[in-house]
C-alpha positions in Angstrom: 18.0 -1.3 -22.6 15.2 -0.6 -25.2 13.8 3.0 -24.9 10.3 1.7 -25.4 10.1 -0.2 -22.0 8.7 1.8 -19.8 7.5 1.4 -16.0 4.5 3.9 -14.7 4.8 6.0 -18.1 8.5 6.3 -17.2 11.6 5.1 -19.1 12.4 1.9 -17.2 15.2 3.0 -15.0 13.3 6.2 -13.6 10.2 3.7 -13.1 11.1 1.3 -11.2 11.9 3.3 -8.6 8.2 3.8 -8.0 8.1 -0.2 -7.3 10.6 0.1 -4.2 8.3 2.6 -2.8 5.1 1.5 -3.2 6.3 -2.1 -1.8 7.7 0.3 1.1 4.4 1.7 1.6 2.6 -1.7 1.6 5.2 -3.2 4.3 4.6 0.2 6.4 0.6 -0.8 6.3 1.4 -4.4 6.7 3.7 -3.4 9.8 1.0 -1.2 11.8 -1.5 -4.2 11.6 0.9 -6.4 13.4 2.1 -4.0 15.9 -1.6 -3.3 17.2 -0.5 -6.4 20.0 2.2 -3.6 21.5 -1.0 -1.0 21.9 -3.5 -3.3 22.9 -2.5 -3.4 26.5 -2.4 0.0 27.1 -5.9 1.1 25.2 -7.5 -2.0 27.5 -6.2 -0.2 30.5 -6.7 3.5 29.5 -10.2 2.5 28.4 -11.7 0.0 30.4 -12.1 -2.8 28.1 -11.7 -6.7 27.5 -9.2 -8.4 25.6 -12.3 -8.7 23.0 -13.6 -5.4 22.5 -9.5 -4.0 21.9 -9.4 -6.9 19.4 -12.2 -5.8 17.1 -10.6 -3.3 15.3 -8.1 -5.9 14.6 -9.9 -8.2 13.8 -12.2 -5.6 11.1 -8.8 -4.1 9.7 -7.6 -8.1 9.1 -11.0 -9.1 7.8 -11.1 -6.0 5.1 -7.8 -6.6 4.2 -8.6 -10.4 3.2 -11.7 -9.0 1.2 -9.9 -6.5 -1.1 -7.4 -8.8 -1.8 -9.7 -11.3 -3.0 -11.7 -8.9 -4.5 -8.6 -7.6 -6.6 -7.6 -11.2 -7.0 -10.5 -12.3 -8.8 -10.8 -9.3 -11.1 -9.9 -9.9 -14.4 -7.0 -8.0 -15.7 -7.5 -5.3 -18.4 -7.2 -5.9 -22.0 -4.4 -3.2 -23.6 -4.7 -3.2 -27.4 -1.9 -2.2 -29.1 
């Protein structure tokens, strides 16, 4: 492998290690938003609420989520002169 490919400042095979854990860390955040549905029944109980007051946060947390992603989407990448 060339020496001059590197990943996150690192040669190539050190760096891309940093790729399996930050997809790890995005499918852990990804995971928690989907298993709000398991604590939802519970918080409606333990707090006296509706179906649509324990949705809101959900519905925020989905809502921001769409917004940065578009947001990051849409930003134009940064020019690297050599």
């Amino acid at each position: 492998m060339n020496e001059s490919v590197r990943a996150f400042g690192l040669k190539a095979e050190k760096g891309r290690w940093i790729y399996i854990l930050i997809g790890f860390i995005i499918n852990l955040c990804l995971g928690s938003v989907y298993s709000w549905s398991v604590f939802r029944k519970p918080l409606e109980e333990l707090f006296s609420v509706g179906a649509t007051q324990s949705g809101l946060p959900y519905l925020l947390l989905l809502a921001l989520v769409g917004i940065v992603l578009a947001i990051t989407l849409l930003k134009p990448p940064r020019r690297q002169d050599d």
